[in-house]
N, C-alpha and C positions, 0 to 999 in steps of 0.2 A: 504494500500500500504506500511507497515512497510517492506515487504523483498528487495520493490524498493531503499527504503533510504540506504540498505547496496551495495546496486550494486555497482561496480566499471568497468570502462573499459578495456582494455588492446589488446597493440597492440604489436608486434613483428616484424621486417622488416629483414626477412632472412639474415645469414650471416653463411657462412659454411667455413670447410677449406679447402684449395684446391683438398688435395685427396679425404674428403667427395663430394664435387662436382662432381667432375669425377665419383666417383664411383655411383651416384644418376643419371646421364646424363645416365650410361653405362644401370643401373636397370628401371630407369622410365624415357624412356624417353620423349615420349611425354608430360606427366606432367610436366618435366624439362622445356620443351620448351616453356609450357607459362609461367610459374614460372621467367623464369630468360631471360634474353635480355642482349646481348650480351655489346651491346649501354650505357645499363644503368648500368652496373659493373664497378665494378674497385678489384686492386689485392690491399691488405693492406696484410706489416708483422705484427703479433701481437707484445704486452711485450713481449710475452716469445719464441719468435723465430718463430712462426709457420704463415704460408703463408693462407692467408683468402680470401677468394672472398666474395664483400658484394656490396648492391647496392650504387652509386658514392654519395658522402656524401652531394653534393649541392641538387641533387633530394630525398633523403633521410629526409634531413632536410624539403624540401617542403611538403612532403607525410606525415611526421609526425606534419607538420601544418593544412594541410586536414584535418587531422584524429582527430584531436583535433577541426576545427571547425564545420564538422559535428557533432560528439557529443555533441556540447555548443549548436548548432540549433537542431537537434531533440531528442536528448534527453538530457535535460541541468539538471537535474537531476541527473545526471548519472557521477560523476566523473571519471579522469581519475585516476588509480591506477599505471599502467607504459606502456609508450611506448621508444619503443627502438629499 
């Protein structure tokens, strides 16, 4: 099991800018539509000016506790590398 010891995890919780949104809703949207909840957003300006929709950062913060304690129970093995 040496290529298990280099595994690492990683997790990503969407975060787009507002036009990329739009323009993903307009292209795919049924996908969109489980993708993203309306409920669970919120609008953040970046540093550098630019307007983001990402998911609200109390639920954000929960999901990336989730996500770290499923992989410490079934595969604890298995470091995280980044979630974010």
């Amino acid at each position: 099991m040496p290529e298990a010891l280099n595994a690492r995890g990683e997790a990503i919780l969407r975060k787009f800018s507002k036009a990329l949104a739009i323009d993903f809703f307009h292209t795919h949207p049924r996908a969109e539509a489980l993708l993203w909840v309306q409920e669970l957003q919120e609008d953040k300006q970046s540093q550098m000016g630019g307007f983001n929709i990402r998911y609200e950062h109390h639920l954000k913060s929960k999901m990336m506790g989730i996500f770290s304690d499923m992989m410490n129970h079934e595969i604890s093995w298995c470091k995280i590398r980044y979630i974010f």
